[in-house]
Structure formats: structure tokens, C-alpha cells
N, C-alpha and C positions, 0 to 999 in steps of 0.2 A: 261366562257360558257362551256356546259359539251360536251363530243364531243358525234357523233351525233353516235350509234351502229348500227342504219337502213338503213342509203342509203352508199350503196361506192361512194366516189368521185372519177372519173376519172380524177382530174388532178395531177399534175399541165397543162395548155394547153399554146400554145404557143399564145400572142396576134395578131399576125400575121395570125395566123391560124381562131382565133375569126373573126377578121376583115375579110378575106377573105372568110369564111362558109357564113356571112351573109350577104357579102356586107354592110358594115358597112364605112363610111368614117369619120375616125378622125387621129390625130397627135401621133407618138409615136416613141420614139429615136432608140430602140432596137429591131428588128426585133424576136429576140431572146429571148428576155423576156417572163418570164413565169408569168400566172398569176392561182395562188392557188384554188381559192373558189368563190364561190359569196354568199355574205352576205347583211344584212340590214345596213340603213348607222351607224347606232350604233355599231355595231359586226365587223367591216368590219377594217384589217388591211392592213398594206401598202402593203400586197400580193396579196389583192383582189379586186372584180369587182361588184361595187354595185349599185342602182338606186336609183330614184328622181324623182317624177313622181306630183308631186301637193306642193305649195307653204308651205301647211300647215305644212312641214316636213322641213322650211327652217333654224330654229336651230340645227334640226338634223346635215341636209348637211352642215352648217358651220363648225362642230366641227369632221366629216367623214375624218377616216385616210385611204379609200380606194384608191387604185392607180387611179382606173378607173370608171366612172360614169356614166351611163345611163339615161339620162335626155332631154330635149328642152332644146330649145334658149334661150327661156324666163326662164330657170331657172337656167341656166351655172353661172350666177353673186353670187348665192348662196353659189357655190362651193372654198373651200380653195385653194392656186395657187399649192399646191402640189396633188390634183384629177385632174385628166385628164379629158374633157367631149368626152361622146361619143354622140352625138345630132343625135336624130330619132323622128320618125313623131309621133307612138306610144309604148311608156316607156316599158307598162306593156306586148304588145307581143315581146318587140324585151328581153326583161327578162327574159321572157318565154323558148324563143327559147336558150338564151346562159344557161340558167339553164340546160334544156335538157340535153344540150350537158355537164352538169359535172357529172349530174342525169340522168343518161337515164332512168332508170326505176322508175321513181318518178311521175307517171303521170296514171300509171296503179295501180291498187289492186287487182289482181289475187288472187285466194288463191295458200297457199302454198301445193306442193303435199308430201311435206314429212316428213306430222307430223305425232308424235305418241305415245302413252300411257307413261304417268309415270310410271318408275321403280319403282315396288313395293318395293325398299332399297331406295328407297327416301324419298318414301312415310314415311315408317316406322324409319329413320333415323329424319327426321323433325315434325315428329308428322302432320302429311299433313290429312285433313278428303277432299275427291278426291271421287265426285259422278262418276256414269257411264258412258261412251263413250266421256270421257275428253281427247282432243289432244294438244298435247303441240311441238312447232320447237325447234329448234336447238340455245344452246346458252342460254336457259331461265332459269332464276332464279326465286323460291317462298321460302319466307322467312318462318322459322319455326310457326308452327299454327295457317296455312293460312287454310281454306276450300275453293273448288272447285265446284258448282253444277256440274247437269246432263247436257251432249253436251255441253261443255264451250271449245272453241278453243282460245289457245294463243301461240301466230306466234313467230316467231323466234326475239331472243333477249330481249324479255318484260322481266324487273324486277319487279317484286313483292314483298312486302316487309313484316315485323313480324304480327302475328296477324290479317290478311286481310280475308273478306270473300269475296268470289266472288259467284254470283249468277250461277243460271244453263240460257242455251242458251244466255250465253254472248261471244262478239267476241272482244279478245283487239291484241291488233295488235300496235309497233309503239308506245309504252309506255312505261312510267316508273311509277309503285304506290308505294308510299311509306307504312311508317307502320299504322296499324289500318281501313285502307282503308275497306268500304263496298261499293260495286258495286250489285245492285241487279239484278235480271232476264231481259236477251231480251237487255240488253244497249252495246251498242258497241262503242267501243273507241280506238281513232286512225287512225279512216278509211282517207283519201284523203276529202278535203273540197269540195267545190262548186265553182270550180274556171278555168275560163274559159273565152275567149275574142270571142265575135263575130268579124270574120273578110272576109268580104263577102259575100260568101255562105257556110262557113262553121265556124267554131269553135274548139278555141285551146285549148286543155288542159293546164291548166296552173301547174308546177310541185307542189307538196310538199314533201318537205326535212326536214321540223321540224317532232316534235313528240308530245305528252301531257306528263306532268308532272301532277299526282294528289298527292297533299301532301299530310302529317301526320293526320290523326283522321278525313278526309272527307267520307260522304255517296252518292252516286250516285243511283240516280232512278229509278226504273222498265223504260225500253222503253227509257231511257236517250242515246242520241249522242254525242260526244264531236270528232269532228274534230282534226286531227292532224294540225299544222302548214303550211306557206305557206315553207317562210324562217326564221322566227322566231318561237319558240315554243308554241302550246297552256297549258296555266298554273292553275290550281286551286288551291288555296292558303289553307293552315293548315284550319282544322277544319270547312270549309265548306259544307253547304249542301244541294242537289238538291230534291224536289219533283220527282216526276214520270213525263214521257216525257218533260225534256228539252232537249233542242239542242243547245251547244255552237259549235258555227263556229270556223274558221282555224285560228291562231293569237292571240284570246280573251286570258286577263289576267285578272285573277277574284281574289280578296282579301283572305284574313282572314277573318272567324267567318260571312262568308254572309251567308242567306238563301235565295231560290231561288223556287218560289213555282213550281205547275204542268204548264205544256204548254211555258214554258219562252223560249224565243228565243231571242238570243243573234247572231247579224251579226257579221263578220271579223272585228278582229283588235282594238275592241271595247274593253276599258280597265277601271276592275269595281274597286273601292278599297274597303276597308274593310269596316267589321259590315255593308253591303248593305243586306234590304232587298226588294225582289221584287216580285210583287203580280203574280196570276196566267193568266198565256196567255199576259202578258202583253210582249211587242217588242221591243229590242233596235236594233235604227240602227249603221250601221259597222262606224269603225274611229272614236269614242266617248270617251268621257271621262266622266266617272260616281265616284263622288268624296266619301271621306270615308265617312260612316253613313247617307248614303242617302236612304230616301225609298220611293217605286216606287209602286204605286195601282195597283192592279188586273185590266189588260183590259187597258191598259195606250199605246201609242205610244211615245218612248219617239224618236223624231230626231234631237237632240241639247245636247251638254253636261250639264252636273249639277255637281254646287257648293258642296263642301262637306257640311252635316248636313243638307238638303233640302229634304220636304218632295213633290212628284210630282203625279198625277194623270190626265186622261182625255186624247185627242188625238187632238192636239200635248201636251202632258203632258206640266202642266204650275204646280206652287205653287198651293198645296194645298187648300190656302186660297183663293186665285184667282178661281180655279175651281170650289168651294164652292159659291162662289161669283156669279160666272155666273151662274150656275146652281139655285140659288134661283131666280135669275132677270129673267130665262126662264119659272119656273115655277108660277112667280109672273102675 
């Protein structure tokens, strides 16, 4: 896993300390004990503190080398005798809050106040073509024979990588692009997802700590979003490419060699695999699994995973041949 350049983690914290912030009541031998991180139950070593919040994820938590778990009752049987459970009413704000506390500032996206112009010996050093009123933080790397539009802001730490063009009025922030990369006008990537728990009369932000990853030889499209992660990173796999206004949410991991037309939206956590293509304005919902070589009609809702080699269309997208079906028996 790469380690994360954007948020400091404040710990290690004491679990003592955890438990008492939150009032939290579970078993634990060492008052003393420090606990590292919080991760997903995949990432998550015997130093950290991670969740479990819906059955779907119960192979996961079988095989989860985290000390400490955040989960119900109903879902504690899951866990291996070496996770400790921590049982609360609700997973994803009591997550929330112990996140915070390793992230404090993971929940906000201020801009930064202290960017500012490339050095013209960088410039001239890497072969950089860098339009007008371009600000760049602290810490940033762009790879030789990148271009730059007009107003393009990129925040402290983004890598950029050889041969990338970046459009004018984009904001990346919270990324990493690799080589060949085109991002065009207006797209912004990285920004904090859509992630939040109603709880009463008010409403929590819920943190993100991940980043986006865009690999090798991918296009990104005018007006295009791509959410940073919650706890896991969002990923766009080599040689993919986006129409004009998509928006992949916080989480999603998108294959190799997909295309993705204008208006796609793609919910949390939703993971596409390769050679996918998907028509335009067409919806996946979050927590999916979209198998390799699957393609997906313009205008489609899709709320179910699909088989790889499956062609889908219609709302709730079914088989091709099926949609086809009904749609002749309607019009008959």
C-alpha cells in the first residue's frame, strides 16, 4: 500500500484514550496500548483499528489482521479470535468520529493559502509548456513534458507524472497521475467525497484519508469529478477513458482499457473491471461489482452486480436480450 503524502496521522493514540473520548465500552488487556491507524479490513495490521458494518463484507472480516473492530452484535461471529470487537449502535458514525481523531483535518477542503507560481528553472529544466496564473503547493512533482493550462491549481504533494497534459481551470488536489495522463478543462480531482451520516438534527462529516490514483495513458473529461477516497483509495486503471462530465465517487476502482461515456456516475465503493464499457448518463449504484467486459447502455440503472462478459441496459438494467424482449411485448 503506498503510504498516504496528504493527511498527517496523529497517532499512534492510546486505546484507552479511544475508549474514553467516546465512551465506547469493550475489553482490552493494556491500558497502554497504542493503536497506529485506522484502515479497511483488508489494509488493516495487527496495529490498527478498523470496521464492519454490513455482512456483505464477512470474508473480509474473517481473514482482517486488525487488533480492533468496529462493528454489532450481529456481526462480532464474523470476526477472527485475534480482533477485538468494539460493538456500537452505529458502525459508520462511531468510524467517523475515531477517524477524526487520527485526521483531524480530513473532513474539511479549504483551499490552501500558500501556493504559488512555478519557477521559471523548472519550468525550463523539464521542458514544462505552463499557461498563465498556474499555482502549484508545496512538495509537488510534474514529470518532464507535462503541459499546464490557464488557472489550473495543484495543492500540495500531487505527483504528476512524464508526458501529461492538464487542462486549464482544473483543480487536483490529493492525487497522484501517472505518465501520459490527459485531464482536460473544468475537472477536478481529489476533492473530499459525499460522505456524511444524518444523525438527528444535524449531520457528520464523515473523513477522507484516501487520494486517487490515475494510471498510465488514461483521458479525463472536460467537467469530469473523481472523488478522493474514504479509507481506501479511488483508482482508475491504465489506459482508461472518461467522456465529458463523469463523476466517480469516494472508493470506486475502475479497470483497464474501460470507456466511459458523458454524464456516468458511478456511486461509492463500486468496483468496475476491465475492457467495461458504459453508455452515457447511465448510474451505478455504490457497493457493486461490475465484472470484466461488461457493457452497460446509455440511460441504464444499474442496482445489482454483473457477471463478467454481460451486456445490460434498461432501469433496473437486466440482459440485453431480456430488455429487448420486453420492450417488443410493450410495444406489441
Amino acid at each position: 500500500m503506498l503510504k498516504n503524502p496528504f493527511f498527517k496521522n496523529k497517532g499512534p493514540i492510546l486505546i484507552s484514550e479511544i475508549s474514553k473520548k467516546f465512551n465506547l465500552k469493550f475489553s482490552y488487556k493494556n491500558k497502554n496500548e497504542k493503536v497506529y491507524d485506522v484502515k479497511n479490513l483488508n489494509e488493516s495490521t495487527s496495529k490498527d483499528i478498523t470496521f464492519f458494518h454490513s455482512a456483505k463484507y464477512k470474508n473480509d472480516a474473517n481473514y482482517t489482521k486488525a487488533k480492533y473492530c468496529i462493528t454489532t452484535d450481529t456481526l462480532v461471529k464474523y470476526l477472527p479470535n485475534s480482533c477485538n470487537p468494539i460493538v456500537v449502535n452505529n458502525v459508520l458514525l462511531c468510524l467517523s468520529q475515531v477517524t477524526k481523531l487520527f485526521y483531524p483535518n480530513s473532513t474539511t477542503d479549504d483551499f490552501c493559502s500558500s501556493l504559488q507560481s512555478i519557477q521559471k528553472s523548472v519550468i525550463k529544466n523539464k521542458n514544462l509548456k505552463i499557461g498563465r496564473n498556474v499555482l502549484v503547493g508545496k512538495n509537488v512533482s510534474i514529470g518532464k513534458n507535462t503541459s499546464v493550462g490557464h488557472n489550473t491549481i495543484i495543492e500540495n504533494n500531487v505527483i504528476i507524472g512524464l508526458n501529461c497534459s492538464i487542462g486549464s481551470n482544473v483543480i487536483i488536489r490529493n492525487s497522484i497521475i501517472k505518465n501520459n495522463v490527459h485531464i482536460l478543462d473544468a475537472s477536478i480531482i481529489g476533492k473530499k467525497g459525499f460522505g456524511f451520516f444524518p444523525s438527528k438534527n444535524q449531520n457528520f462529516r464523515y473523513p477522507h484519508i484516501g487520494f486517487v490514483i490515475i494510471n498510465d495513458n488514461c483521458e479525463i473529461g472536460a467537467s469530469s469529478t473523481i472523488d478522493r477516497g474514504s479509507l481506501s483509495n479511488t483508482v482508475i486503471g491504465k489506459n482508461t477513458f472518461f467522456d465529458n462530465q463523469v463523476h466517480v465517487a469516494h472508493n470506486v476502482q475502475i479497470g483497464e482499457n474501460c470507456i466511459i461515456a458523458g454524464q456516468v456516475g458511478i456511486a461509492g465503493s463500486s468496483i468496475i473491471g476491465n475492457n467495461v464499457m458504459i453508455g452515457g448518463q447511465a448510474g451505478i449504484s455504490g457497493h457493486l461489482n461490475i465484472g470484466n467486459n461488461v457493457q452497460i447502455g446509455g440511460g441504464s440503472g444499474v442496482i445489482k452486480n454483473i457477471p463478467d462478459n454481460t451486456k445490460v441496459m434498461g432501469y433496473p438494467a437486466t440482459e440485453i436480450k431480456n430488455f429487448l424482449k420486453e420492450m417488443k411485448s410493450k410495444n406489441d
